[in-house]
C-alpha positions in Angstrom: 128.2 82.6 105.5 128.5 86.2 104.3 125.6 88.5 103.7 125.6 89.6 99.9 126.5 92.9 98.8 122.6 93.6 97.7 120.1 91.7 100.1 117.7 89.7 98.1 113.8 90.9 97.8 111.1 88.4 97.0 107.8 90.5 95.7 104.1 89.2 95.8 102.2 90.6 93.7 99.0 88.9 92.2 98.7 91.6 89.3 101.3 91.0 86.6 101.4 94.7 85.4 101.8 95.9 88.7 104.5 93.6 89.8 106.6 94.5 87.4 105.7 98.2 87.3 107.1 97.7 91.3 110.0 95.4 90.1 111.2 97.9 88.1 111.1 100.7 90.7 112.9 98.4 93.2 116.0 97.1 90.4 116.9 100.9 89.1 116.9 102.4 92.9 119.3 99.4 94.3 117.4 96.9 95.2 117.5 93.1 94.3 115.0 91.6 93.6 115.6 88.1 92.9 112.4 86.5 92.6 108.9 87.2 92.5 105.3 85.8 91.9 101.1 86.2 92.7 99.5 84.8 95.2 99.9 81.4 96.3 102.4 78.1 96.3 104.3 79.5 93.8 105.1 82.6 96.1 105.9 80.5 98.6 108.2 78.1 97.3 109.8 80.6 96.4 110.1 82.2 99.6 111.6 79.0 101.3 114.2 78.4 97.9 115.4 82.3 98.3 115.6 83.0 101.5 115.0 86.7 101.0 115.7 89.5 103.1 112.2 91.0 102.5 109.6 90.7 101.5 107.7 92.9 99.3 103.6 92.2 98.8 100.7 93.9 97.2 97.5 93.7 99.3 95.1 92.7 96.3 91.6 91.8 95.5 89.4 90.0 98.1 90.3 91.2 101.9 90.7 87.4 103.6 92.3 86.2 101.1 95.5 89.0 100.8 95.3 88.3 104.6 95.6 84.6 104.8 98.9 85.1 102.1 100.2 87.5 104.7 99.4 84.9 107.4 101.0 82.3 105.2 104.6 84.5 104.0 104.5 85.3 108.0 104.2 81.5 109.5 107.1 80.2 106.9 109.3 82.7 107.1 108.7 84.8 110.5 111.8 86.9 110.9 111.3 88.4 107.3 110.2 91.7 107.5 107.5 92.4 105.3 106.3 95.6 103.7 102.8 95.9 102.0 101.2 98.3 99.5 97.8 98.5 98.5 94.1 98.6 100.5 95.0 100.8 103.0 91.9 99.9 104.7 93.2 96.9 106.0 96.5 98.2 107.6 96.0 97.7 111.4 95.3 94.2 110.8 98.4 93.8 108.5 100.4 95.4 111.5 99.0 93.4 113.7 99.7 90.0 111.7 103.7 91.4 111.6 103.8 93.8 108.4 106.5 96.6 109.1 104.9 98.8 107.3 101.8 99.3 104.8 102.0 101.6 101.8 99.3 103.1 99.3 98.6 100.9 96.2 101.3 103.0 94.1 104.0 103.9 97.0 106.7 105.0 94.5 109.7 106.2 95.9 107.6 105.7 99.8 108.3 101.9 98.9 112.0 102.2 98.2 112.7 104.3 101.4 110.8 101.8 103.4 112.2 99.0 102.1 116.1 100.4 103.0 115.4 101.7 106.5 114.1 98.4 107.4 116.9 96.3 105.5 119.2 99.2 107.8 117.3 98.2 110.8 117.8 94.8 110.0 121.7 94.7 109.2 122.1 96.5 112.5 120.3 93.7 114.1 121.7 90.8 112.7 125.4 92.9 113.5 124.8 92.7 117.3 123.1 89.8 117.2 126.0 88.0 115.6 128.5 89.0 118.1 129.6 86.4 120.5 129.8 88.6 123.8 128.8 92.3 124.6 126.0 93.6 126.7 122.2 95.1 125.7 121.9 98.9 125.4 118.4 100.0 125.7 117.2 103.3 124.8 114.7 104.9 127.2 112.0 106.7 124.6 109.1 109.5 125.1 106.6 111.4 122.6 107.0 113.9 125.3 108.7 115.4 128.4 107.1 114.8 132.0 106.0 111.1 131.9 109.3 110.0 134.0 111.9 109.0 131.5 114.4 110.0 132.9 113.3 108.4 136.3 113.2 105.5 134.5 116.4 105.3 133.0 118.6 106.6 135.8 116.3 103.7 138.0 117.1 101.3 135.5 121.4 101.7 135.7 121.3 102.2 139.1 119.3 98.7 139.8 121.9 96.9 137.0 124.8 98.5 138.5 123.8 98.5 142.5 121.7 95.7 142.7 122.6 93.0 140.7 125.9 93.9 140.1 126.2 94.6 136.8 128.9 96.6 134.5 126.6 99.5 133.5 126.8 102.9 132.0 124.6 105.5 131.2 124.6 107.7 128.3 123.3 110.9 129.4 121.6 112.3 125.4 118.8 114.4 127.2 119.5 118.3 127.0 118.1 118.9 130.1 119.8 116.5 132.2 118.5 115.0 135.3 119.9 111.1 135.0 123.1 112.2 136.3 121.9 113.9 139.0 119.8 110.7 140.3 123.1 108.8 140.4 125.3 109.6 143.0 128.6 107.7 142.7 129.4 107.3 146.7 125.9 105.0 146.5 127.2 102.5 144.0 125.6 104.0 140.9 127.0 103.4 137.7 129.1 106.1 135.6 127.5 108.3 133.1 128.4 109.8 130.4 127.9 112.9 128.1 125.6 112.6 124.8 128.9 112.4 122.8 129.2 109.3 124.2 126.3 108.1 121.8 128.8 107.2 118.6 130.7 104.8 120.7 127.4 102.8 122.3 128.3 99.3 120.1 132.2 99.5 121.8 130.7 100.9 125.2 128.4 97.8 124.9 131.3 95.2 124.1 133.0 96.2 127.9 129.8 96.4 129.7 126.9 94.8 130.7 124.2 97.1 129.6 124.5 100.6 128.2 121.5 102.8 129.4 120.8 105.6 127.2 118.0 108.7 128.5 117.2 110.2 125.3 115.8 113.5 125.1 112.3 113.9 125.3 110.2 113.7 121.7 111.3 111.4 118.6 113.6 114.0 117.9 117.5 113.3 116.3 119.2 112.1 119.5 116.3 110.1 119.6 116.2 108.3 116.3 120.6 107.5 116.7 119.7 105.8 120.2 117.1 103.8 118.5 119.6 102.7 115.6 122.1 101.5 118.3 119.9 100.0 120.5 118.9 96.2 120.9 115.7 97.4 122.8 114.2 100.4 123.5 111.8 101.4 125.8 108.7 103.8 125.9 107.8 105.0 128.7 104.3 106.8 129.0 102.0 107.7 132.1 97.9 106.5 131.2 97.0 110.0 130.8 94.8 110.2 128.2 96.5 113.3 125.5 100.0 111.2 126.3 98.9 108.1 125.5 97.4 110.2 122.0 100.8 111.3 121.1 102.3 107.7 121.6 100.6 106.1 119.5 101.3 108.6 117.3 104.7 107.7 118.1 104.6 104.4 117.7 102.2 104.9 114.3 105.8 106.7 113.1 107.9 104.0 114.5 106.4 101.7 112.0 106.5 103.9 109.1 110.3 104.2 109.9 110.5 100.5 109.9 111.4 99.9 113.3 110.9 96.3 114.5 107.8 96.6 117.1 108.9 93.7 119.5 112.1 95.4 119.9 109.9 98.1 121.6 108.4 97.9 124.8 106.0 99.8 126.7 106.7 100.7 130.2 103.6 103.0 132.6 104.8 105.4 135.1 101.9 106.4 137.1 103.5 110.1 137.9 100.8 111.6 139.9 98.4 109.7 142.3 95.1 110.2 140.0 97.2 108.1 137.5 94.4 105.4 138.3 94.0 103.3 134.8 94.5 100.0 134.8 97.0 98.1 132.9 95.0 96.4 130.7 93.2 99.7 129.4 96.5 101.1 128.8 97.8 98.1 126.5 94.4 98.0 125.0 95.1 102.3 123.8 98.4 101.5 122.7 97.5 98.0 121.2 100.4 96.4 122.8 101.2 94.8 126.3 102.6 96.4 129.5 106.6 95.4 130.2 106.4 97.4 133.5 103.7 99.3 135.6 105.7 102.1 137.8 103.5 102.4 140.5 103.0 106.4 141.9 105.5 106.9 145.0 105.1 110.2 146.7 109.1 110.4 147.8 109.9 110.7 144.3 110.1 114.9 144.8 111.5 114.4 147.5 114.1 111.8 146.1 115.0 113.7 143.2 115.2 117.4 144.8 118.1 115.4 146.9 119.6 114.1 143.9 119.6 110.1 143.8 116.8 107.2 142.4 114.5 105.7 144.9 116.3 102.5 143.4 119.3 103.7 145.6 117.9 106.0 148.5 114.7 104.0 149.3 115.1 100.6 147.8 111.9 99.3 149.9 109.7 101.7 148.0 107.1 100.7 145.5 108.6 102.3 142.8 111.8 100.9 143.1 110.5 97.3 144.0 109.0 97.5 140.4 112.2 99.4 138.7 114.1 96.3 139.9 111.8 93.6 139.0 112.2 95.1 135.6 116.3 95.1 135.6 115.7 91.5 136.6 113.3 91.1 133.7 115.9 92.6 131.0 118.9 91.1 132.6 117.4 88.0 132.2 117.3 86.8 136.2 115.0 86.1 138.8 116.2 88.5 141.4 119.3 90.1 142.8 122.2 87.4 142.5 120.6 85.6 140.0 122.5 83.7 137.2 122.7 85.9 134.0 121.8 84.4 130.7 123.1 85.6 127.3 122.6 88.3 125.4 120.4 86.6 122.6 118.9 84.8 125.2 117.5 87.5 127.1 115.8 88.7 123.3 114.6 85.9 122.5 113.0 85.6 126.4 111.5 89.3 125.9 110.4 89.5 122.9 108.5 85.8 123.4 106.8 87.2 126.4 106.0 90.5 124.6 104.2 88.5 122.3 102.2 86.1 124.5 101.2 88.9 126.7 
């Protein structure tokens, strides 16, 4: 069935005045909003009758109760997005219940730009979830430079490419460079390509396996287009404690951007051996679990001043043990020479395990 040219809203609001006041703002800028209602049944009736792209609430009157209607939109319908305005005060636990992203009481124009990046976010989703083959592209993410991004990506195509045999590429987008360089061709890494290459990741992703991208380091613009192409992405961070500040900065901005947060996962490189935090204290800064721990390996210098991953030049080492156990992870296999499952398959396999763990 076709999507409609305008994707349906349904707002919650329980104060009449307000709801329309919002109703109004959503209709003029482009926005249709086919139903809407207060708290309760009627709300959700509604929401199982429409079927609406998103959902629009108001976070009103007693604290529980606004809470347990967000519980109740979220159980019925959970792969709505939903975007809240109103008692501010309670927004870490309306992110943590699955709100994308939670507004002031009278969010204005805020409310309309939220409401069409995550209906973008969402179109881009359903588009490569719809198609019938193609590979994943992930985008390897950092708040800053120095945490091992780039380690991480270049380990990554190198373990799709080398060790499980995979069709891979790798979209080189950070200025400085490096990925290349840790992917020598004569050692069975994959190709990699220059930043340009970015436009074409949805028809590089039809003709391969997975499409790697190293972005440059800081939510900067080559950033943000990797993150609208990609199916996952990846943040990397080490457990120092002013990086793990500016991450969830980063992922604080994520969310106001309306960027899904289970297609995000974290991923700890422990750079430098008094990297000594455990994984659990980590998750607990970030408020989300650990896909990979990167354990510190000395021979990295050494590795990268001779120009290839550990994945390829010392495949026994604890870094790339754990490098591969996380291409196995993504690719949806227990180990090398493992059957491959689908593309949606492999989502739906991450994204339940992000949210158990």
């Amino acid at each position: 069935m076709a999507m409609p040219a305008v994707p349906p809203v349904l707002l919650i609001d329980p104060d009449e005045a307000a709801r329309e006041e919002v109703r109004r703002l959503l209709s003029v800028s482009g926005l249709a909003v086919t139903a809407h209602a207060g708290y309760g049944p009627e709300a959700l009736r509604l929401l199982r009758e429409t079927s609406p792209s998103l959902v629009v609430m108001a976070l009103r009157g007693i604290p529980p109760r606004a809470l347990i209607m967000l519980e109740q939109v979220r159980a019925l319908a959970p792969g709505t997005p939903v975007i809240l305005y109103g008692m501010p005060s309670l927004a870490a636990e309306a992110m943590a219940l699955g709100a994308r992203a939670c507004l002031s009481d009278r969010p204005g124009e805020a409310l309309v730009e939220a409401a069409r990046r995550v209906l973008a976010v969402e179109e881009t989703l359903r588009r490569r979830a719809g198609e019938a083959a193609g590979g994943m592209t992930l985008a390897v993410v950092s708040a800053r430079g120095g945490v091992g991004k780039t380690t991480v990506a270049a380990g990554l195509a190198a373990a799709f490419a080398a060790r499980l045999g995979l069709s891979t590429v790798l979209v080189d987008c950070d200025p400085y460079g490096g990925a290349a360089g840790l992917l020598p061709r004569e050692k069975g890494a994959p190709a990699t390509l220059p930043a340009s290459a970015l436009e074409e990741a949805p028809q590089l992703a039809a003709r391969h396996d997975f499409v790697v991208i190293d972005t440059a380091a800081g939510l900067r613009e080559e950033a943000l287009q990797a993150l609208e192409v990609c199916d996952l992405a990846l943040l990397v961070t080490t457990p120092e404690v002013s990086v793990l500040r500016e991450h969830a900065r980063a992922l604080e901005q994520l969310a106001g951007w309306g960027f899904p947060a289970d297609r995000l996962l974290l991923v700890l490189d422990r750079t430098h051996p008094s990297h000594r935090a455990s994984a659990a204290e980590v998750a607990q800064a970030l408020d989300r679990p650990l896909t990979a721990d990167i354990p510190y390996d000395r021979r990295l210098r050494r590795l990268a001043e001779e120009g290839i991953t550990p994945v390829l030049g010392a495949s026994s080492s604890p870094a790339a043990r754990a490098l591969v156990a996380l291409a196995c992870r993504l690719a949806g296999v227990d180990g090398p020479g493992g059957e491959r499952h689908s593309l949606m398959h492999r989502l739906r396999s991450l994204l339940w395990r992000g949210r158990r763990g």
